[in-house]
C-alpha positions, 0 to 999 in steps of 0.5 A, a space after each residue: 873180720 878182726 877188730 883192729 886193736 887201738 896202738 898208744 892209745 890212738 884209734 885207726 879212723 878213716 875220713 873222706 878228703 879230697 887228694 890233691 893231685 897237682 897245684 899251681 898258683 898264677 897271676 892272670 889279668 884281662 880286659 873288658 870292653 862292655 857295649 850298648 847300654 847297660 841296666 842300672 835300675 832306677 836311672 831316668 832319662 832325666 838322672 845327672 851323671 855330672 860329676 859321677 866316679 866310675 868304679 866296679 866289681 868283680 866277683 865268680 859267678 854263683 853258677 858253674 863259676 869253672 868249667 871244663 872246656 877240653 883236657 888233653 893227654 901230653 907227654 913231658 920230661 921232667 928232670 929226666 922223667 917222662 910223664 904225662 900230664 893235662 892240658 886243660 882249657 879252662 872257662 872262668 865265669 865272672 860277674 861285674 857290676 858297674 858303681 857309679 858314686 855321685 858327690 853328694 855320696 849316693 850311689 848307682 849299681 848296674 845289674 850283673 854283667 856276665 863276663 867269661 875268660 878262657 886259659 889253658 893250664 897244664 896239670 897232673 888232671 887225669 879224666 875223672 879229677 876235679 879243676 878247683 880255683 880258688 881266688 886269693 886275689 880278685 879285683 878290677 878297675 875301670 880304665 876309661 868310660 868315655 861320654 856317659 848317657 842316661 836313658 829309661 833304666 840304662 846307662 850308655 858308655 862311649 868307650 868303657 874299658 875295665 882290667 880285670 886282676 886275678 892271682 888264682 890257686 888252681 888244683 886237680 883233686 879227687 876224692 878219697 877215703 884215706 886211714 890213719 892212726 888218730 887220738 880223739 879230741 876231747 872238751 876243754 874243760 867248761 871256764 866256771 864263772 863263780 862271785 868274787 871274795 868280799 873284799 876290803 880297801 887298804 887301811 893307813 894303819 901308820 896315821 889311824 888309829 892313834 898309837 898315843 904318841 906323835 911322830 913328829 917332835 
């Protein structure tokens, strides 16, 4: 094999990155409805609720965060193209917390509530591409609670409803190794931290020492 010849100094490298084959950014919003008790550690069937505000939090699950429920071959035309794309249905795993924040600014955390979302995406995401979503953008807030009961670890809501906001980056990538002409980086150079020059403060020469005359008549 010949070795290929460096060009302006630049060096022929090849890197694996993930192409992208489609991306689409949306808004996508839901609402939940937990029931029955929910567990929030350290609650008693003696804990007072009065006066608690009722907030939440809503993050991706740390396990299989998207999956891949079904993809489906469609055929479109596009600016007088025919393509086929694929319709995906896509389940976004979620976890919510419930944080109930009393007046005298303590505050009680319920154990993770698994919460699961499907939708369906249409997206060049031929069999063997990847579904990522990325979130810039995830939120929630409680819309109402109802009548609050504590009991042993647990708190029951009457009628508790929480909205769910996402604005989500959703691409189909695949790995690849691509080539290309690249110049190697280099190391700034080091910042020297050297002593600073003696010094010395400003002299008032026009008044020390004495010339042997006065200025002022």
């Amino acid at each position: 094999m010949q070795e290929k010849k460096p060009f302006d100094g630049k060096e022929l490298i090849c890197i694996n990155v993930d192409k992208v084959y489609d991306w689409i950014v949306k808004e996508k919003s839901f609402d939940i409805s937990p029931t029955g008790a929910i567990t929030f550690p350290g609650v008693t069937a003696a804990t007072s609720l009065t006066g608690a505000i009722v907030t939440c939090d809503v993050a991706p699950a740390a396990t299989n965060p998207v999956v891949i429920l079904h993809r489906e071959d469609r055929p479109f035309c596009i600016d007088g193209t025919n393509v086929c794309l694929q319709q995906l249905t896509i389940q976004k795993n979620f976890v919510v917390k419930i944080i109930l924040t009393f007046p005298n600014g303590t505050t009680l955390t319920s154990a993770n509530i698994p919460v699961s979302r499907c939708e369906q995406v249409t997206l060049c995401a031929p069999e063997g591409t990847d579904v990522e979503v990325r979130y810039t953008n995830l939120d929630c807030f409680v819309c109402t609670t109802g009548t609050l009961t504590a009991g042993a670890g647990t708190i029951t809501f009457s009628a508790l409803t929480i909205s769910v906001a996402t604005c989500q980056s959703i691409q189909s990538t695949f790995p690849v190794t691509v080539e290309f002409l690249a110049d190697f980086c280099e190391p700034r150079a080091d910042i020297v931290s050297g002593c600073a020059p003696p010094t010395r403060p400003q002299q008032c020469s026009v008044v020390f020492p004495d010339a042997g005359g006065n200025c002022c008549n």
